[in-house]
C-alpha positions in Angstrom: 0.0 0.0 0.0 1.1 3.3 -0.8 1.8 6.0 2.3 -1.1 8.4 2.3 -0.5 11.8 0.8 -2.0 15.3 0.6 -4.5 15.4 -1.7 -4.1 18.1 -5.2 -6.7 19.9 -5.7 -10.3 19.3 -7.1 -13.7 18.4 -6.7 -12.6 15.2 -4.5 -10.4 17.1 -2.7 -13.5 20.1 -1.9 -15.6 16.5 -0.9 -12.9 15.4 1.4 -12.3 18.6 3.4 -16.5 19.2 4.0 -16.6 15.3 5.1 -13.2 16.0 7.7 -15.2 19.2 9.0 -18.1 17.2 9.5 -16.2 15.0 11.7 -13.8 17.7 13.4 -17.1 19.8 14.6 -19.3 16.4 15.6 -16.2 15.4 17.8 -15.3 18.9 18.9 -17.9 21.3 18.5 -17.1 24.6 16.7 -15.3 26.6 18.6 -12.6 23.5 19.0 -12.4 22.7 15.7 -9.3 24.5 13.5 -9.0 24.8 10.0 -5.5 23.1 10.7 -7.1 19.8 11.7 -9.5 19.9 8.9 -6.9 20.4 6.7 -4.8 17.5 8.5 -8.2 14.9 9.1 -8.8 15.4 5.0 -5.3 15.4 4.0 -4.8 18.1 2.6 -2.5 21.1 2.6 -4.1 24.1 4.9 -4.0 26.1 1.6 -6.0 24.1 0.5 -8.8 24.9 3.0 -8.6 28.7 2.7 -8.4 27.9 -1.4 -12.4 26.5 -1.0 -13.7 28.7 2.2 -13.0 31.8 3.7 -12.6 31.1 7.2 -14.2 28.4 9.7 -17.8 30.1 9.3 -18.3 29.6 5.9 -16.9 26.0 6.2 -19.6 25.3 8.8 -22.2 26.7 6.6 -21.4 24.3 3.9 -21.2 21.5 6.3 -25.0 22.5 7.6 -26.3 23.5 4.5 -27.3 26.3 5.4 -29.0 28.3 2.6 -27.1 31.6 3.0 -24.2 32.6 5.0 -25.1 34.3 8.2 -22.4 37.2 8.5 -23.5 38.2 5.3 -27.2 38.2 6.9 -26.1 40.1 9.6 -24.2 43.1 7.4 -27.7 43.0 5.8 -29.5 44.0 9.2 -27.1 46.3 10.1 -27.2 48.1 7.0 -30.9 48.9 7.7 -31.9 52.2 9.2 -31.9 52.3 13.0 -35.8 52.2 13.0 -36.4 49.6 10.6 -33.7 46.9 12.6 -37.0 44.4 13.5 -38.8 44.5 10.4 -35.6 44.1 8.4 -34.3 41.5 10.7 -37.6 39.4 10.3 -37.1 39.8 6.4 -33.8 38.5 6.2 -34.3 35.8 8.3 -37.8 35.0 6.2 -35.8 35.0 2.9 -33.1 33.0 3.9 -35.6 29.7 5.3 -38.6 30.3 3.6 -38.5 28.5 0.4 -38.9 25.0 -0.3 -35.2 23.9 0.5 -34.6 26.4 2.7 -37.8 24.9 5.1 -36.3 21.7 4.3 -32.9 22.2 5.6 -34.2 24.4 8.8 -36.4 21.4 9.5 -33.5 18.9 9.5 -31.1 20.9 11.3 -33.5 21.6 14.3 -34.2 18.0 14.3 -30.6 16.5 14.3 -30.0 18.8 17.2 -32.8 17.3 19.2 -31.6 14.1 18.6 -27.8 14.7 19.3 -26.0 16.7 21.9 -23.1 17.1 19.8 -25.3 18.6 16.8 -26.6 20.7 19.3 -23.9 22.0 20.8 -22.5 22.6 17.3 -25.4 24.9 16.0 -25.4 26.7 19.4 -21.4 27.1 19.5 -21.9 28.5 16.1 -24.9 30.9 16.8 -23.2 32.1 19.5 -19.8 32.8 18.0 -21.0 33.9 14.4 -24.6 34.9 14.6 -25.3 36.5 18.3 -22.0 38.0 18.9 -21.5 39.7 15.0 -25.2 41.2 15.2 -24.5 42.9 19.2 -21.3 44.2 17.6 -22.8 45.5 14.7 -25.6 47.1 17.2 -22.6 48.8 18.9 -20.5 50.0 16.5 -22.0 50.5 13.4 -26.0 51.3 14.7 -24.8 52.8 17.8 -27.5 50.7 20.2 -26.7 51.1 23.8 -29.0 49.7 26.7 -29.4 51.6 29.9 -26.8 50.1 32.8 -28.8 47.6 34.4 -29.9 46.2 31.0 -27.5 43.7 28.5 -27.5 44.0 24.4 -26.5 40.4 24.5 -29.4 39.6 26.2 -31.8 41.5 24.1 -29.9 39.6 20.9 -30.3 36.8 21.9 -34.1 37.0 22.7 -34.8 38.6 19.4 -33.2 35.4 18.2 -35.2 33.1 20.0 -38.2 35.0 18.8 -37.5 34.4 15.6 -36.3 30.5 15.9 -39.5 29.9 17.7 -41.5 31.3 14.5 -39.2 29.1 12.4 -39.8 25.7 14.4 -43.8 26.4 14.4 -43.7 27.5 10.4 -41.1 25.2 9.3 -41.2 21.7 11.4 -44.5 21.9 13.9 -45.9 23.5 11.1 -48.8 25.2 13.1 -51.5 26.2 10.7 -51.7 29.7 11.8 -48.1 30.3 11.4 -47.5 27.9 8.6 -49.7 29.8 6.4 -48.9 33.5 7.2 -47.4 35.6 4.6 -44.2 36.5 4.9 -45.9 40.3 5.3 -48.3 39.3 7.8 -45.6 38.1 9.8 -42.7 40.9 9.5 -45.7 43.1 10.1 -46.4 40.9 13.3 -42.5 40.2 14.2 -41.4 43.4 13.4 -42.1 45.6 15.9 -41.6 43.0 18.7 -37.8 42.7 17.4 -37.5 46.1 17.3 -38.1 46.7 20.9 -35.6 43.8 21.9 -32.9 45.5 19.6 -33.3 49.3 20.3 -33.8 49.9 23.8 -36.6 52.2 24.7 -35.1 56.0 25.4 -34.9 55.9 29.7 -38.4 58.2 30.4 
């Protein structure tokens, strides 16, 4: 038998990294799993990694199949005027899920990490690294959100977030009539405002 070499580049090569990633993050979760080891589980030359995706985010995306990329999501949202973060927020995260793969894969993904603790504690590692944390530094930076002192932005986030996985789980795998057959309209018009108060804190007075 021939030693086992780094792979060259191609189509095999792009299979083999995605199907190392998918072990290194179901063994060590997201935020223990390096690019390095993906790059050494698959074989490959790190270049090689960085040559397919840019950075451990998108990796994990492909890995999940996710439909869209969520830091790009999240520049969407912050992008939006200071009074329209909810409604945009609920429209971005409608147009990413809400077709027929997109249900499908949100459907699956909630439902693996039911089943398994370490597909759970990969989607949450990567919520919290890549979606939660870029959206309260884009509140704070480029949006300029503050809460009052006794209050935490993180903690708004992330309850803005769980509104809007709870929609997903009753539209996309409960599939509770009411919710299942909103329009997207109906339900930014519903969602909107709601997010927008967990986002922007009220002025004190």
């Amino acid at each position: 038998m021939s030693p086992r070499g780094r792979r060259p580049g191609g189509e095999d090569t792009r299979a083999a990294i995605i199907a190392a990633a998918r072990t290194e993050f179901a063994q060590r979760g997201y935020d223990g799993t390096s690019l390095r080891a993906v790059a050494r589980e698959a074989g490959v030359d790190p270049k090689l990694v960085h040559h397919y995706f840019d950075g451990k985010s998108e990796l994990f995306v492909e890995v999940m199949a996710f439909p869209a990329n969520p830091a790009v999501l999240v520049e969407r949202v912050a992008a939006a005027p200071r009074d329209q973060l909810g409604e945009t927020l609920a429209r971005v995260f409608l147009a990413a899920w809400d077709g027929p793969e997109g249900r499908e894969r949100f459907a699956a993904m909630f439902a693996a990490a039911a089943a398994h603790e370490e597909h759970a504690r990969m989607v949450r590692e990567f919520v919290g690294c890549e979606v939660l944390h870029r959206v309260v530094e884009a509140m704070r930076t480029e949006v300029g959100v503050e809460p009052r002192p006794s209050e935490s932005l993180e903690v708004r986030v992330a309850l803005g977030a769980a509104q809007l996985i709870g929609m997903g789980l009753l539209r996309y795998v409960v599939k509770v009539p009411a919710v299942a057959d909103a329009s997207v309209e109906e339900l930014v018009a519903i969602l909107g405002p709601s997010l927008q108060h967990h986002l922007v804190p009220p002025a004190p007075g």
